[in-house]
C-alpha positions as a printed NumPy array, in Angstrom:
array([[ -4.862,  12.782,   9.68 ],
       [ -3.969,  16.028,   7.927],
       [ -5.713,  17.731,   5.513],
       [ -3.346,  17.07 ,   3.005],
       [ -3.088,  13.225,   3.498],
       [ -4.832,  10.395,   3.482],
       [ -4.061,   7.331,   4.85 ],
       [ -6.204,   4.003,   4.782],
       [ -5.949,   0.511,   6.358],
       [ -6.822,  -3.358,   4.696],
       [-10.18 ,  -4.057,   6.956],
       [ -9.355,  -7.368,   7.003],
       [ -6.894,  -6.455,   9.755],
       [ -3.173,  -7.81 ,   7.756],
       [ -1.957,  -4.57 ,   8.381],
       [ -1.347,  -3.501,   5.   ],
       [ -2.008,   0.102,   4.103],
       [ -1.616,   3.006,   1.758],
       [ -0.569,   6.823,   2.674],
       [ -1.046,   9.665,  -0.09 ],
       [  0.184,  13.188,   0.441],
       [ -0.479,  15.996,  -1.36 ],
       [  1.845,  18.711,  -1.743],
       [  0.143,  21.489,  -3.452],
       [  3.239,  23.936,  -3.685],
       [  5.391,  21.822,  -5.523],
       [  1.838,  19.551,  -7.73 ],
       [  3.317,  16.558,  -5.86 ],
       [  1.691,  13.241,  -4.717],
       [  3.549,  11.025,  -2.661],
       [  1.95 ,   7.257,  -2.338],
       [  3.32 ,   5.176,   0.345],
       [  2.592,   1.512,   0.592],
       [  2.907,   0.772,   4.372],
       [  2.904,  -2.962,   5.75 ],
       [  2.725,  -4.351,   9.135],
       [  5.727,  -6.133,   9.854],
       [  3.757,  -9.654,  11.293],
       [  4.34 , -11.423,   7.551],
       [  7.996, -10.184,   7.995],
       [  8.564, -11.744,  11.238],
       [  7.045, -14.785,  10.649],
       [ 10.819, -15.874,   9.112],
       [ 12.818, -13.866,  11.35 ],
       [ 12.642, -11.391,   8.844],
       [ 13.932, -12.931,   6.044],
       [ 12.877, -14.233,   2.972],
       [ 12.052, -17.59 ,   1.773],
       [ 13.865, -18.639,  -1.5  ],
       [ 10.475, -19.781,  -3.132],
       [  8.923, -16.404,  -2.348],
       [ 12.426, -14.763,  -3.745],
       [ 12.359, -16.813,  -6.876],
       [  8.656, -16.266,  -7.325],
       [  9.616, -12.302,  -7.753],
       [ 12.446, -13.128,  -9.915],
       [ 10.187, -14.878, -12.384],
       [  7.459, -12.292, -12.105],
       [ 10.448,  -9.778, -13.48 ],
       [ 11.788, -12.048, -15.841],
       [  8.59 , -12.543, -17.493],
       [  7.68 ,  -9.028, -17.8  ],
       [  4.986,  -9.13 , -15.29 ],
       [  3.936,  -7.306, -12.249],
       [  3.987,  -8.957,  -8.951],
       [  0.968,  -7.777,  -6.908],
       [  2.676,  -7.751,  -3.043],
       [ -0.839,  -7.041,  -1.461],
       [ -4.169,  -5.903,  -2.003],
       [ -6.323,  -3.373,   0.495],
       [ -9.848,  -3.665,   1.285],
       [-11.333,  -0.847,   1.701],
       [-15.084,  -0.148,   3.054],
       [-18.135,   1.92 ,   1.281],
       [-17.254,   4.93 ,   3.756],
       [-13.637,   5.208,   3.368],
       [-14.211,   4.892,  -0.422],
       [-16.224,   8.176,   0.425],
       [-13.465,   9.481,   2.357],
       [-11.082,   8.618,  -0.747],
       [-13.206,  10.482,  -3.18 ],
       [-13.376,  13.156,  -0.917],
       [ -9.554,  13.253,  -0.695],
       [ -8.906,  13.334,  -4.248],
       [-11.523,  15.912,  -5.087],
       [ -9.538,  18.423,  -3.029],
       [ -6.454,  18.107,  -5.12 ]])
């Protein structure tokens, strides 16, 4: 990992992740949301309607749709405060 990034796992093994990077020259912070593709294979990488419509809704309705939470541990919630206080 560089110094200028941080990147963090779901401990419950799904695969789901974030990635921040700093970029101090321009006052940027990029956030990735990264995702293993084993949920997107499951279909042959497509889709279900349900799941499709259930989006739709959540946009209709003026909500947000939540695609995945991450669990993170007591140490890499140190490692995240660390991260941040370096910006």
């Amino acid at each position: 990992m560089k110094k200028n990034e941080y990147v963090t796992f779901c401990k419950c093994g799904c695969g789901e992740g974030v990635v921040l990077k700093a970029d101090n020259t321009d006052n940027e912070l990029s956030l990735q949301l990264v995702s293993d593709n084993f949920y997107l294979m499951q279909n042959q990488g497509k889709m279900s309607l349900k799941e499709k419509l259930k989006r739709i809704w959540f946009i209709i309705r003026g909500k947000e749709y939540c695609y995945f939470d991450i669990l993170i541990d007591e140490d890499e919630l140190q490692e995240f405060k660390k991260f941040i206080a370096r910006l």
